[in-house]
ZAZAMI-38083 format. One record per residue: z, x, y of N, C-alpha, C in turn; residue in one letter. Coordinates in steps of 0.02 Angstrom, whole numbers, plus 50000, padded with zeros to 5 digits. Atoms other than C-alpha are relative to their C-alpha. Last residue first. Layout:
N
ZXYZXYZXYA ...
END
This chain:
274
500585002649983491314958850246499435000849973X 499985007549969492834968050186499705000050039X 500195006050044493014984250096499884991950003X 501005000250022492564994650236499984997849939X 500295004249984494294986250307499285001349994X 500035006150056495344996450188499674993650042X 500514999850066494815012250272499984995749968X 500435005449957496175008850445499124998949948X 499875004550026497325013850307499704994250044X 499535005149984497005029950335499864995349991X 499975005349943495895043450244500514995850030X 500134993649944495975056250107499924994950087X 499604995849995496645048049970500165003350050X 500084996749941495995030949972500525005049990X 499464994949950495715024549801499995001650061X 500274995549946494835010749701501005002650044X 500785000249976494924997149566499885005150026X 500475004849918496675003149526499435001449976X 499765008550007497605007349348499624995550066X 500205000450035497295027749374499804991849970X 500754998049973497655029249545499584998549935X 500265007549969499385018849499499195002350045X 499675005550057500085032549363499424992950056X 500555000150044499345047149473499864993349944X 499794997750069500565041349607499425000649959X 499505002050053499715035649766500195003149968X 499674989750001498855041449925500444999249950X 500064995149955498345024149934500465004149991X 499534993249997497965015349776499835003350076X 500114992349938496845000549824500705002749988X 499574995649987496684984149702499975006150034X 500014993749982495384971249740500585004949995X 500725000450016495394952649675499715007549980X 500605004049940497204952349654499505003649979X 499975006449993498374952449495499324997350038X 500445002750063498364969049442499654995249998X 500614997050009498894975749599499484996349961X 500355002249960500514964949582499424999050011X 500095007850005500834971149445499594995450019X 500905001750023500294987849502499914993549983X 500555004849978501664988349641499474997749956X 499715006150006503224994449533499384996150060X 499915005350056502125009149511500424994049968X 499384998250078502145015749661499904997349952X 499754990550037500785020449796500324999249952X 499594998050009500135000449861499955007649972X 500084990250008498674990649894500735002150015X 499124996949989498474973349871499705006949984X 499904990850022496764963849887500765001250021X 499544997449965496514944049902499895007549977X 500214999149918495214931849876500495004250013X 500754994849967495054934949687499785000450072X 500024993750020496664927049649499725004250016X 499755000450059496124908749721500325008650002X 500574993250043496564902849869500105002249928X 500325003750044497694886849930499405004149993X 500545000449955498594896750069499344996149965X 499885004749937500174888749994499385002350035X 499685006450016499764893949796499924996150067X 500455003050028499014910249843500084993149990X 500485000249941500554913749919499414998850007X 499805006849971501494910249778499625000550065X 500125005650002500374920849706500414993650026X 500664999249980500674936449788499794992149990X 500145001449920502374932549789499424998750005X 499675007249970502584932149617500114999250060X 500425005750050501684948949565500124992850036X 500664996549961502874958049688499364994249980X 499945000649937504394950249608499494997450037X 500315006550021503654955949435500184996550085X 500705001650027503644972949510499894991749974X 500084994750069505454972649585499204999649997X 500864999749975506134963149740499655006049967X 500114994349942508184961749691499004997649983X 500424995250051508854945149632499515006050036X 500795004650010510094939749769499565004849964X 499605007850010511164950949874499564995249978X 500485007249962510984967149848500074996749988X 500285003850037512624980349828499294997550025X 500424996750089513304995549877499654995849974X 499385001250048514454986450008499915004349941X 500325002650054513574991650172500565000649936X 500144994250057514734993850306499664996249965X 500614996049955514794982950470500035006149964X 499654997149957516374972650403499745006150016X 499305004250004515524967150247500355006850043X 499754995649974513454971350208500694995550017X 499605001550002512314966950053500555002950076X 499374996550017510754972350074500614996950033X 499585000149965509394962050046500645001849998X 499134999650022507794965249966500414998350051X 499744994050019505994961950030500804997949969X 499525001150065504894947650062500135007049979X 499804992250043503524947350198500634997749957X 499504998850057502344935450278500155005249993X 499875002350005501304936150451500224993549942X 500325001050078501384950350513500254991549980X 500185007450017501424950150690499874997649955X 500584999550020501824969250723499524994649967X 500144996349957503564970250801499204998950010X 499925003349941504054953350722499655003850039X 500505006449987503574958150562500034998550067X 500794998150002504044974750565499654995650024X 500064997449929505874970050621499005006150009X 500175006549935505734958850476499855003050068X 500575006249996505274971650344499944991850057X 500744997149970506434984650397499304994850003X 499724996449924508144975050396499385002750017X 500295005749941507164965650250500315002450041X 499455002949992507394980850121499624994750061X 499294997849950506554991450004500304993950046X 499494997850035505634985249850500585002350047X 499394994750006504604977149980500465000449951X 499425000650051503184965550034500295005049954X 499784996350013502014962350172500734999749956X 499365001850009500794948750188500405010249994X 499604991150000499354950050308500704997949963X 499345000149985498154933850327500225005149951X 499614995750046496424937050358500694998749999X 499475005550020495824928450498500134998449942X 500235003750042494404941150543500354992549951X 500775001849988494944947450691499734995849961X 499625004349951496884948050621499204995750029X 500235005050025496004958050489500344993350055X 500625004050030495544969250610500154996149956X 500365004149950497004970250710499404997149974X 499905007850006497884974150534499824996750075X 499945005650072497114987150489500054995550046X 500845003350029496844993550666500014997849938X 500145006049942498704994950697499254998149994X 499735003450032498845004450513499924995550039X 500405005750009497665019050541500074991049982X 500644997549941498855032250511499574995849980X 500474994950021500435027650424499374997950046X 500655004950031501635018150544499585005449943X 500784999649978503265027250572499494997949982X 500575007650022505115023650549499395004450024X 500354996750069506295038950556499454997049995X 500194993750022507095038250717499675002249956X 500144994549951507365021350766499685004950029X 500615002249967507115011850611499865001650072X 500524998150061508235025250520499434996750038X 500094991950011509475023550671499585001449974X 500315001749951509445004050654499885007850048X 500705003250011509895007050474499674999450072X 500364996050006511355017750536499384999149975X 500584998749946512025004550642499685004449971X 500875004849993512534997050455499745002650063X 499975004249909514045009450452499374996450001X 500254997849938513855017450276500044995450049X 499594996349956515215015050149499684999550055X 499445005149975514165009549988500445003650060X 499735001949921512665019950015500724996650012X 500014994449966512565026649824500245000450076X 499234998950012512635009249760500405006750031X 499575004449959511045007049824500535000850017X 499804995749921510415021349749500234993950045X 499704993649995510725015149572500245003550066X 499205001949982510444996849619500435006749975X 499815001249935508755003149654500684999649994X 500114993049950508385013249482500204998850080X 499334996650007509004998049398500055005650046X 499675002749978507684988849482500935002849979X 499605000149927506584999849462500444996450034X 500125007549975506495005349294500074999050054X 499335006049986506315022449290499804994149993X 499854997050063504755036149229500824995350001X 499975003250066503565024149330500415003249949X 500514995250059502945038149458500224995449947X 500744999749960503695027149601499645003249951X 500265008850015505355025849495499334999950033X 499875001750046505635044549481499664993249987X 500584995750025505155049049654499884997049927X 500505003349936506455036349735499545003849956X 500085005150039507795044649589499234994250032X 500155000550069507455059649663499914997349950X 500884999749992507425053849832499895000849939X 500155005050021509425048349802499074997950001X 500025002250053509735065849767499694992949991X 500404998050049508895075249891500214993349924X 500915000550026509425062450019499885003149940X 499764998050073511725063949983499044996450013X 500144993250046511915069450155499854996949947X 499254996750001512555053450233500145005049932X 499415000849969511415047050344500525003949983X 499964993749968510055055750226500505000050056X 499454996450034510395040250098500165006750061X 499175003850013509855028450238500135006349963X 499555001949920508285038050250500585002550016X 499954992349983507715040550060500385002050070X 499555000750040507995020350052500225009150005X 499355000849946506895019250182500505001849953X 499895003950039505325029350103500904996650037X 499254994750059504395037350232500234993349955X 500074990750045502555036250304500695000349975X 499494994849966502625015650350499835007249947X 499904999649923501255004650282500305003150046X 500585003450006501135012750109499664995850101X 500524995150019502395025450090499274997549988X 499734992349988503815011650103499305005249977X 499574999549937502964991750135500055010850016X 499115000449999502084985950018499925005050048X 500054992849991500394976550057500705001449974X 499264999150005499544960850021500365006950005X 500054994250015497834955850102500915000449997X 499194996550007497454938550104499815006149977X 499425004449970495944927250121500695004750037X 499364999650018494324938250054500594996250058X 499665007550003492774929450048500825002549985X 500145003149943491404943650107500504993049980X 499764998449953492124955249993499914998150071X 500505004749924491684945349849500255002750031X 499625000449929492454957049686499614995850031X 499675008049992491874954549515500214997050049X 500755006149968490524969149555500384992849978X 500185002650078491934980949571499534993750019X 499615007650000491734990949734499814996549920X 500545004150032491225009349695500544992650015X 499825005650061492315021349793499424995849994X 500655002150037492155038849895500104993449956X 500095004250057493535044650008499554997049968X 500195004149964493145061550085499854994449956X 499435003549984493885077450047499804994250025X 500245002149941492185084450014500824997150056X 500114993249978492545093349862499914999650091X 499374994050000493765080849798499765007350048X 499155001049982492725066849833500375003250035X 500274999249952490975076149759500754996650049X 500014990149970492085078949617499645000350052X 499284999649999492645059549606499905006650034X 499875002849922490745053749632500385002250007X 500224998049962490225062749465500065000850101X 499704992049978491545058849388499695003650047X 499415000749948491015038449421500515008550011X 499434994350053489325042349376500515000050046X 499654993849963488525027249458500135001649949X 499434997650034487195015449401500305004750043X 499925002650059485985004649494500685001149949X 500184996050041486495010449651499964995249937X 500285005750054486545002049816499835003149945X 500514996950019487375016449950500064993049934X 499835001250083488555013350078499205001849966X 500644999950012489125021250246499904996849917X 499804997750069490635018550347499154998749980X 499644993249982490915013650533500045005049915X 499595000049943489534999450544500465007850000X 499865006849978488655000950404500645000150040X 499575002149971487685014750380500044992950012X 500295004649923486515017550248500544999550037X 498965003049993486985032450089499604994950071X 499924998349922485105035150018500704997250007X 500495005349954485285034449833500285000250068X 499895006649989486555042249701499434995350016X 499825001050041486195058849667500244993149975X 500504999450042484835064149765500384999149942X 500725002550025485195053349900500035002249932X 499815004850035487205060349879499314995950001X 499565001050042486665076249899500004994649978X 500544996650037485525076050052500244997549911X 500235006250009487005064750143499315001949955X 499375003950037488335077550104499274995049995X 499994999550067486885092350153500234996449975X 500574998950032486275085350316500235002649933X 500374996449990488265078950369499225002149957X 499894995250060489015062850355499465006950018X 500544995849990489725054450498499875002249945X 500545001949944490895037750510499225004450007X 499734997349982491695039950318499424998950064X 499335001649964492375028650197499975007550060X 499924992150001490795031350068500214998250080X 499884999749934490725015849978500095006350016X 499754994749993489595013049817500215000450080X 499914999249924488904995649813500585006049984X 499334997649984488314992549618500025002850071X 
END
């Protein structure tokens, strides 16, 4: 078993420790690993927690030297905010429509009802205020241009895909050379949004069904790809590929993944590959 330890330095007691509990940690390149017969996987969690420092066991069904595709979503996963939270804050009414945003990400909603809830919520707003949100609000999470330079390096193809919206997901793509994505689409009529989406909305099964249709045209199988996501309309998906990765997730989708990153950026999901 290949235990990862997602971190460039470790100090004389972290790396003392985990010898004597694991097996020597080795470096590899910017991250260190360790060859263990067995792990204690609580064991690893509380060293983790105490250390703040991500720790994971790769599953031994995995190949991480044959991965194709890496699938991602979009709000609180590649970007730090949620768009939909945003937009509503245009026009005062955030706490509430986050609440329902919280709700469905923890799995206690459906989400597709749960969207065309807050959807409906915006009807009225001036569409420049999406280009406001990607303005002013948008931001990469940390470590996200090296993601994807490195798999770019490695010729990896990058999909990205969304419960939230293609106003953000294309002007990603373009900005940042991704190259797929699939999100929602909001309905808009005389430079207001209507309340509505147009076309079956981009849900968990959705999610699922991209992945593989994309599998389908890059002619790979299942097990060449990893998805990583926070909500629980991603696990589907999750479920699907080779490698799943909770980042900074819901307890609901840390529990259901291969592996976590809690404490790191998202430039960490390339010491699972090669």
């Amino acid at each position: 078993m290949t235990i990862i330890i997602h971190e460039n330095a470790l100090t004389y007691e972290q790396s003392k420790e985990l010898s004597r509990t694991f097996g020597t940690p080795e470096k590899n390149q910017n991250h260190f690993r360790i060859h263990a017969e067995q792990v204690d996987q609580d064991k690893l969690k509380s060293l983790s927690d105490k250390w703040q420092i991500d720790m994971n066991v790769l599953p031994e069904t995995f190949d991480p030297t044959n991965v194709k595709l890496v699938i991602s979503d979009m709000d609180s996963t590649l970007i730090g905010i949620e768009c939909v939270d945003e937009i509503a804050d245009m026009m005062n009414i955030k706490p509430q429509v986050a609440e329902i945003t919280e709700a469905a990400m923890r799995g206690e909603l459906n989400f597709e009802a749960s969207l065309t809830q807050r959807v409906q919520l915006l009807a009225g707003l001036e569409t420049d205020a999406l280009q406001k949100v990607y303005d002013e609000r948008l931001f990469l999470n940390s470590g996200a241009e090296t993601w994807l330079s490195g798999l770019k390096e490695q010729k990896i193809a990058f999909a990205l895909v969304s419960g939230g919206f293609t106003f953000f997901t294309e002007r990603l793509q373009k900005e940042l050379d991704i190259d797929f994505t699939r999100a929602n689409v909001l309905e808009e009529e005389n430079g207001r949004l209507t309340g509505k989406v147009k076309g079956s909305i981009v849900g968990a099964q959705a999610k699922a069904d991209f992945l593989q249709e994309l599998c389908d045209q890059l002619d790979i199988s299942l097990n060449q790809t990893i998805a990583i996501g926070d909500g629980a309309n991603d696990l589907l998906m999750m479920t699907e590929a080779g490698l799943s990765i909770a980042y900074h997730a819901k307890p609901k989708v840390q529990a259901q993944s291969n592996v976590a990153l809690n404490y790191g950026g998202l430039d960490k999901v390339l010491d699972f590959i090669g």
